[in-house]
N, C-alpha and C positions, 0 to 999 in steps of 0.2 A: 494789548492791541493798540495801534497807534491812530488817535483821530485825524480827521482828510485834515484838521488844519497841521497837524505835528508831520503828515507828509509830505504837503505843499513848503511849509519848509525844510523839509530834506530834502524835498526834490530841488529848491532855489540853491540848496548850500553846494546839491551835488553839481549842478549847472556853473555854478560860479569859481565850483574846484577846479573841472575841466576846464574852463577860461583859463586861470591861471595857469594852467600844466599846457597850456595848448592843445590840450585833446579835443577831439570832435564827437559830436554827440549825432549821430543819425537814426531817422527811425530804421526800423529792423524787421519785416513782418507787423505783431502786435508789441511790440518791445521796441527796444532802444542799442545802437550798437557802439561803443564807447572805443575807438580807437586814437591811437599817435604812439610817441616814442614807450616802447616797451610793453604798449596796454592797448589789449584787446578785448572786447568780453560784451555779453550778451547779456539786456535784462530784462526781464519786465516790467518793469515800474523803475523810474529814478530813485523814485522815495524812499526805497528800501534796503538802497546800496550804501554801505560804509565808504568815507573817504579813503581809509586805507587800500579798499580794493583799488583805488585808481595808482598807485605807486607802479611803477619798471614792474614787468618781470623777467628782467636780463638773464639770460641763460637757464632758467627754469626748467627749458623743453629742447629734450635733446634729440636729434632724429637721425 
């Protein structure tokens, strides 16, 4: 289990990804909505999000 300070820094690291990728962070309900190029996704907590999930997911979803 991760303590509030090891999430307050995932949540900086997660914030500071999104800078760099230009994605935007809004809130969402009680959560967080992470959009821009390729990445969309819904969370509740920043803190608990890998950097990975923020990569593209070009062509992933076909309709």
């Amino acid at each position: 289990m991760m303590k509030d300070r090891d999430i307050d820094i995932a949540r900086q690291k997660i914030r500071k990804a999104c800078a760099e990728r230009g994605l935007r962070i809004n809130p969402y309900g009680a959560g967080w909505w992470i959009e821009g190029a390729g990445v969309s996704i819904v969370v509740s907590d920043l803190g608990y999000l890998n950097v990975r999930e923020l990569e593209p997911a070009w062509g992933t979803i076909e309709r």
